[in-house]
C-alpha positions as a Markdown table, in Angstrom:
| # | Residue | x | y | z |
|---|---|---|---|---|
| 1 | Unk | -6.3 | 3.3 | -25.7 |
| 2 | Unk | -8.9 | 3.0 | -22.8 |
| 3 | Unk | -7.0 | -0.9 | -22.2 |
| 4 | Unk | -4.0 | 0.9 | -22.6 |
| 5 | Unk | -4.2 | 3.8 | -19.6 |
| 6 | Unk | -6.2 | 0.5 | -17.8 |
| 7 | Unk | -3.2 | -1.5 | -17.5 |
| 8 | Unk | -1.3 | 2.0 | -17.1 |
| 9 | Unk | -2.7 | 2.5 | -13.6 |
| 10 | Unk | -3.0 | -1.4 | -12.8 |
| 11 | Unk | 0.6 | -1.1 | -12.6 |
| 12 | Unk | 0.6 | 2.0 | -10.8 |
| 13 | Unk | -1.9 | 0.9 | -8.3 |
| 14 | Unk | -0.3 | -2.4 | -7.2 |
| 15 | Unk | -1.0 | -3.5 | -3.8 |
| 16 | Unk | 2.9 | -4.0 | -3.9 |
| 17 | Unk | 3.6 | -0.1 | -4.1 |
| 18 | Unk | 1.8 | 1.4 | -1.6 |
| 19 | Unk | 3.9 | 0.9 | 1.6 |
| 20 | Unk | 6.7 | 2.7 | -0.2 |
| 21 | Unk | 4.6 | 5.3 | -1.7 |
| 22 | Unk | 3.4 | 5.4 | 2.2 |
| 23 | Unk | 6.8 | 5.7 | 2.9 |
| 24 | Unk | 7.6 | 8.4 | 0.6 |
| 25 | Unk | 4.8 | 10.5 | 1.1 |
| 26 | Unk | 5.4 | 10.7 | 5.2 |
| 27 | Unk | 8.8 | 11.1 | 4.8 |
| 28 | Unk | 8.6 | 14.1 | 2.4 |
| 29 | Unk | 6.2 | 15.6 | 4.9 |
| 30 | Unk | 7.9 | 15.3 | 8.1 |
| 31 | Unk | 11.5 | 14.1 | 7.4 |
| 32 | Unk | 13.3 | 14.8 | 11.1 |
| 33 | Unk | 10.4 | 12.4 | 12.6 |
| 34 | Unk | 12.5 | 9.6 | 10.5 |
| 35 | Unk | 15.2 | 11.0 | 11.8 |
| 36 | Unk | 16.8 | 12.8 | 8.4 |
| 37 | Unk | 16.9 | 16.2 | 6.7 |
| 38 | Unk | 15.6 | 15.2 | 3.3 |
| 39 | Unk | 14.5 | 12.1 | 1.2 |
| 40 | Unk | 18.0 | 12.1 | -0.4 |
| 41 | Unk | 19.7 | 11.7 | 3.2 |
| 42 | Unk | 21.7 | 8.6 | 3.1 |
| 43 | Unk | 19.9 | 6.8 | 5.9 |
| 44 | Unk | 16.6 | 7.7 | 4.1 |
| 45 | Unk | 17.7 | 6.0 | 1.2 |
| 46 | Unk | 19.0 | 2.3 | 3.1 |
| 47 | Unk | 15.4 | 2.4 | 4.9 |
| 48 | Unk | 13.2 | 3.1 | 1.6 |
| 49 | Unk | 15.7 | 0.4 | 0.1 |
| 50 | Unk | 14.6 | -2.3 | 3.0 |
| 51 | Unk | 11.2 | -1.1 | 2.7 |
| 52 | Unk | 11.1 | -2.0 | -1.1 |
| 53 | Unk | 13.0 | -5.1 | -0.6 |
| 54 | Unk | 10.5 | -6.2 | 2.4 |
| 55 | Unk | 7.2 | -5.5 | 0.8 |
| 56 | Unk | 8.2 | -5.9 | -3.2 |
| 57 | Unk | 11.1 | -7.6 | -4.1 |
| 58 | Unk | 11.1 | -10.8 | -1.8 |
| 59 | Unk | 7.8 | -11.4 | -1.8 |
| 60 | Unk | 7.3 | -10.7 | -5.5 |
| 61 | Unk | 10.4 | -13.3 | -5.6 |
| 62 | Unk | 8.5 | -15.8 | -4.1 |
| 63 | Unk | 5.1 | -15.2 | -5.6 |
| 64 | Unk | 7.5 | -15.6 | -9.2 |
| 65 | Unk | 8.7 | -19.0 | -7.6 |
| 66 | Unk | 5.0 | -20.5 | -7.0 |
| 67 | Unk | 4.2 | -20.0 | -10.7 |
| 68 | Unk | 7.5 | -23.0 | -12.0 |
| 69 | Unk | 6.1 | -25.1 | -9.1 |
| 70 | Unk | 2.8 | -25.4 | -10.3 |
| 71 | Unk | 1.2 | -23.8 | -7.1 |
| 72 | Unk | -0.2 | -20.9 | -9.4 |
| 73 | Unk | -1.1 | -20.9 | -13.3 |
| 74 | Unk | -0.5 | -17.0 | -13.8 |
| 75 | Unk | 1.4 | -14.2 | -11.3 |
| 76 | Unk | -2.2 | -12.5 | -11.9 |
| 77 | Unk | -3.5 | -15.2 | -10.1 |
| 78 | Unk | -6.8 | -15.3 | -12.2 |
| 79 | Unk | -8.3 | -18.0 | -10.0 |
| 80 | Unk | -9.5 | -17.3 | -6.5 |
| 81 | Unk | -8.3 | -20.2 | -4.7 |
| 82 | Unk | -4.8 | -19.6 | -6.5 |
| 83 | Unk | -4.4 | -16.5 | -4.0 |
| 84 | Unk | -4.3 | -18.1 | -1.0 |
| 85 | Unk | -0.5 | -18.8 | -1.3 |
| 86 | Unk | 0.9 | -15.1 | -2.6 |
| 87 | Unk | -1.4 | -13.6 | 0.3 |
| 88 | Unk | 0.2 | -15.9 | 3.0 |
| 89 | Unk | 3.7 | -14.8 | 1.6 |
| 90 | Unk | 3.3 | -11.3 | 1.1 |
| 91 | Unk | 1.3 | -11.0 | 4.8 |
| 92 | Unk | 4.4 | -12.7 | 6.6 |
| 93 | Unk | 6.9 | -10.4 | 5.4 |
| 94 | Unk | 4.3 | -7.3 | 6.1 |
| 95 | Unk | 4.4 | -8.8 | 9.6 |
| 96 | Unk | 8.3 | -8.8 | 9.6 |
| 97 | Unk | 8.4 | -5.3 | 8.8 |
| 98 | Unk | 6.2 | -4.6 | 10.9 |
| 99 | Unk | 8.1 | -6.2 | 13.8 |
| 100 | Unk | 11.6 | -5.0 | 13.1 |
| 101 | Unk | 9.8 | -1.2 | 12.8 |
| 102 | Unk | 8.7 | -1.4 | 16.3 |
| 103 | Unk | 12.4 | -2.5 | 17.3 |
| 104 | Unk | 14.3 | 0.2 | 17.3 |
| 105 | Unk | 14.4 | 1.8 | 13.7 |
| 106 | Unk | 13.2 | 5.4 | 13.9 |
| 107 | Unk | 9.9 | 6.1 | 12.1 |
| 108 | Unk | 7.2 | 7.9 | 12.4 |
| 109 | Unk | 4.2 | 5.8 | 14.5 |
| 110 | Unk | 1.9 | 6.9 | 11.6 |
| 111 | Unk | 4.1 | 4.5 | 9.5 |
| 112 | Unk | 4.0 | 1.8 | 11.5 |
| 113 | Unk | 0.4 | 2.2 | 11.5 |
| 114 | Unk | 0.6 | 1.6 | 7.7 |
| 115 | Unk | 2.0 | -1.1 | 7.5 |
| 116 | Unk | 0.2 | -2.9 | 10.2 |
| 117 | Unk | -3.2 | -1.6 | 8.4 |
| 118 | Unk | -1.6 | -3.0 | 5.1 |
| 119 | Unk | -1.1 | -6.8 | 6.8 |
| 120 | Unk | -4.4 | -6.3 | 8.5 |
| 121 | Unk | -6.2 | -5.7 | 5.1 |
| 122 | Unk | -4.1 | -8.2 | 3.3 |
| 123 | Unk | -5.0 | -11.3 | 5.9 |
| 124 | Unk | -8.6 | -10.0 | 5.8 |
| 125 | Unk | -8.6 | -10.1 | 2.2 |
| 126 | Unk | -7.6 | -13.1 | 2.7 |
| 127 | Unk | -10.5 | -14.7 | 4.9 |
| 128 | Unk | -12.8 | -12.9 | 2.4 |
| 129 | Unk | -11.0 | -14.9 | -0.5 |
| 130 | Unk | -12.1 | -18.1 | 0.8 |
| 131 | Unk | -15.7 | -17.2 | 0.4 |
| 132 | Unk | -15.9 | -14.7 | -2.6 |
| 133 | Unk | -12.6 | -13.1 | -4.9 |
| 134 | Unk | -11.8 | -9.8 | -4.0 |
| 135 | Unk | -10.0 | -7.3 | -5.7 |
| 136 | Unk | -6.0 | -7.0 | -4.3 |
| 137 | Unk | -5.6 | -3.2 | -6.1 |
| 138 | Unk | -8.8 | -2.3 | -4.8 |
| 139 | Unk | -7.5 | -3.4 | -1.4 |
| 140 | Unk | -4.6 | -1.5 | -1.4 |
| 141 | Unk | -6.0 | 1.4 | -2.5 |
| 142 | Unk | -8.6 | 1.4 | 0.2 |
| 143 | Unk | -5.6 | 1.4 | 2.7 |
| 144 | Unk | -3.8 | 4.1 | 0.4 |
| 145 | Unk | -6.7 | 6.6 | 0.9 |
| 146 | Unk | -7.2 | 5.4 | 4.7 |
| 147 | Unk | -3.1 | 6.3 | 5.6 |
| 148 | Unk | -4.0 | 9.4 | 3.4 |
| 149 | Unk | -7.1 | 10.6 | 5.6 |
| 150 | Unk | -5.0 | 9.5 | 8.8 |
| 151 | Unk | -2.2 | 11.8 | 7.6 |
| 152 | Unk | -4.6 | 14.7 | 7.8 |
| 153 | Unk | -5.6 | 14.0 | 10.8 |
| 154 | Unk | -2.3 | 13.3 | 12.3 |
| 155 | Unk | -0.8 | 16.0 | 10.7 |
| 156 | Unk | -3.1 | 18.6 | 9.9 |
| 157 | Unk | -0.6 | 21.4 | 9.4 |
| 158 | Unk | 2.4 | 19.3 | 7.3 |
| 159 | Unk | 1.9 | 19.7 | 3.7 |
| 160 | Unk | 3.9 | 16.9 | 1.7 |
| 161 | Unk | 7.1 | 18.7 | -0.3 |
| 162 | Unk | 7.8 | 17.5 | -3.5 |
| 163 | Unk | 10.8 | 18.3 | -5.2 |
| 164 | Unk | 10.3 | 19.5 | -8.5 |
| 165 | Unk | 13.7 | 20.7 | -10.3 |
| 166 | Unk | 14.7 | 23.7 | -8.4 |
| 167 | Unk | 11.2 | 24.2 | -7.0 |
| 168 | Unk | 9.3 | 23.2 | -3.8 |
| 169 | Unk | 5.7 | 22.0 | -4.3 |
| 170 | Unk | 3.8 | 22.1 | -0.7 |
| 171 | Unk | 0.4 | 20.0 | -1.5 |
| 172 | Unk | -2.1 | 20.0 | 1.8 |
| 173 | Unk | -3.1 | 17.3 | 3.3 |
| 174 | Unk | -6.7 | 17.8 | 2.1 |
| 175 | Unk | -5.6 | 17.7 | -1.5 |
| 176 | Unk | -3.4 | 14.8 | -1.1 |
| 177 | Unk | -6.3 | 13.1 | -0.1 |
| 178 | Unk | -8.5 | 14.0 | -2.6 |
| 179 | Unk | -5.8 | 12.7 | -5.4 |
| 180 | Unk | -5.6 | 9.9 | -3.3 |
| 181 | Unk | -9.0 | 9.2 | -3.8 |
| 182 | Unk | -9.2 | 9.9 | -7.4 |
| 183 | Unk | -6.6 | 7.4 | -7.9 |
| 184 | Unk | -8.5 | 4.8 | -5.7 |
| 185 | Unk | -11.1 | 5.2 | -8.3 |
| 186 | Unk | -9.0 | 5.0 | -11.4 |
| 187 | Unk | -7.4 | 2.0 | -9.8 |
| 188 | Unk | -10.8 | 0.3 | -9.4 |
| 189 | Unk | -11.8 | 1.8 | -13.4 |
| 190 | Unk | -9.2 | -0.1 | -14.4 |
| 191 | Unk | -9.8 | -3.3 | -12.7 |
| 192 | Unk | -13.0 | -3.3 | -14.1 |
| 193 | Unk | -12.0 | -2.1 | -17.8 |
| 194 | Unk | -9.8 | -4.6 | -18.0 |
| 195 | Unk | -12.4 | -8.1 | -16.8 |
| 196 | Unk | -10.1 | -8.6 | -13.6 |
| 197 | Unk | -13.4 | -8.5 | -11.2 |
| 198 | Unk | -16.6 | -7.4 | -10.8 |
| 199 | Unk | -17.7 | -3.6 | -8.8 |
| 200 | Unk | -18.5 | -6.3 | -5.9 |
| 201 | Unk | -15.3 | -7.2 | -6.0 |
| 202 | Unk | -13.8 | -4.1 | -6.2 |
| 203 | Unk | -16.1 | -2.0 | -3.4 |
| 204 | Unk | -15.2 | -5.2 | -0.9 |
| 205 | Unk | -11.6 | -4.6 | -1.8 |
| 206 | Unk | -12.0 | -0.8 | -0.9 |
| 207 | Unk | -13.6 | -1.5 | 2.3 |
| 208 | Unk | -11.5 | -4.0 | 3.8 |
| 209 | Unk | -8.0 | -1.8 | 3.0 |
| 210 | Unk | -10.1 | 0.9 | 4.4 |
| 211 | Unk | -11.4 | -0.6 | 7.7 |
| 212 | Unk | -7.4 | -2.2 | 8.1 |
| 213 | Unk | -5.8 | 1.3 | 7.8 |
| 214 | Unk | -8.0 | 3.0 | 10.5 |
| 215 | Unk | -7.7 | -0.5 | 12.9 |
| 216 | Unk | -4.7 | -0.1 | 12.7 |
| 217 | Unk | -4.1 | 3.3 | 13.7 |
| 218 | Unk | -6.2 | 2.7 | 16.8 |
| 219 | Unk | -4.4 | -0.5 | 17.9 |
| 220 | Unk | -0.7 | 1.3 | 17.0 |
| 221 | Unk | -1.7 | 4.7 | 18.2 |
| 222 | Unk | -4.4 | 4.2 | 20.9 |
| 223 | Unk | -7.1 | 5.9 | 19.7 |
């Protein structure tokens, strides 16, 4: 059971997620700054479509590619060196977004924020990688509950609505962050549980997503 609900939120706390869950948590918070009424709006849709498509779908298709090449034994990449390739691929197309956000698509600077602090952590994960493995999930999640504690500060006074059948759920920004730390630390449980990496590994995964979110937000933002 305990492998189980490990593997459970592995999955839910890939690294590969969390620019769309970024995504969907600013946008149910402040909708108009991306230029819509809703999540459902039609031009809310295409952008979360190019978002997943950017950050999970082609990358993920070229990580998948390495493996029938012989550049990686496992898409878990168990070996530490075997990294250095699906890091360089998914940190490109971060970049990309990144680039074709600041041209002229309307979102919300906190988002572009996010995904800079997502390629930031992901190349420093990188530099880390050559010296000692570090944990990816813990990485992202480390970023996750950095956008979340920049959302608070950004925007202090917009609760996140979630939709919930023919109710509206307003959840603080406090609270988000505190789930958003509680599932940092399931995240990092379940790396653990499951013989992935080592707490070392896990805490220097947490501090470099962390430390990428918030320089971010002061290169995008100017603070």
């Amino acid at each position: 059971m305990s492998l189980s609900l490990a593997r459970f939120f592995s999955v839910v706390g890939h690294p590969f997620l969390l620019l769309t869950y970024a995504f969907v948590v600013l946008l149910l918070a402040a909708p108009y700054e991306f230029g819509v009424h809703s999540l459902f709006h039609k031009k809310a849709l295409i952008l979360l479509l190019y978002v997943l498509s950017t950050t999970v779908l082609i990358p993920g298709i070229g990580i998948a590619l390495m493996k029938p090449l012989g550049f990686i034994s496992s898409l878990e990449s168990p070996n530490r060196l075997e990294r250095i390739g699906p890091y360089i691929i998914t940190g490109v197309f971060y970049l990309w977004l990144y680039q074709n956000l600041k041209s002229g698509v309307q979102v919300p600077p906190l988002y572009r924020a996010c995904v800079l602090g997502a390629a930031i952590a992901l190349f420093g994960a990188f530099f880390v990688n050559i010296f000692t493995k570090v944990s990816a999930h813990a990485t992202g999640m480390g970023g996750w509950v950095g956008m979340l504690l920049l959302l608070g500060v950004e925007w202090p006074n917009r609760p996140v609505t979630l939709p919930l059948g023919s109710f509206w759920l307003q959840v603080s920004p406090v609270l988000l962050l505190a789930k958003g730390v509680l599932l940092a630390g399931a995240v990092g449980w379940a790396r653990l549980a499951l013989g992935v990496h080592t707490p070392r590994q896990v805490w220097y995964g947490y501090a470099i997503g962390f430390t990428g979110a918030l320089l971010a937000w002061w290169i995008s933002l100017g603070h």
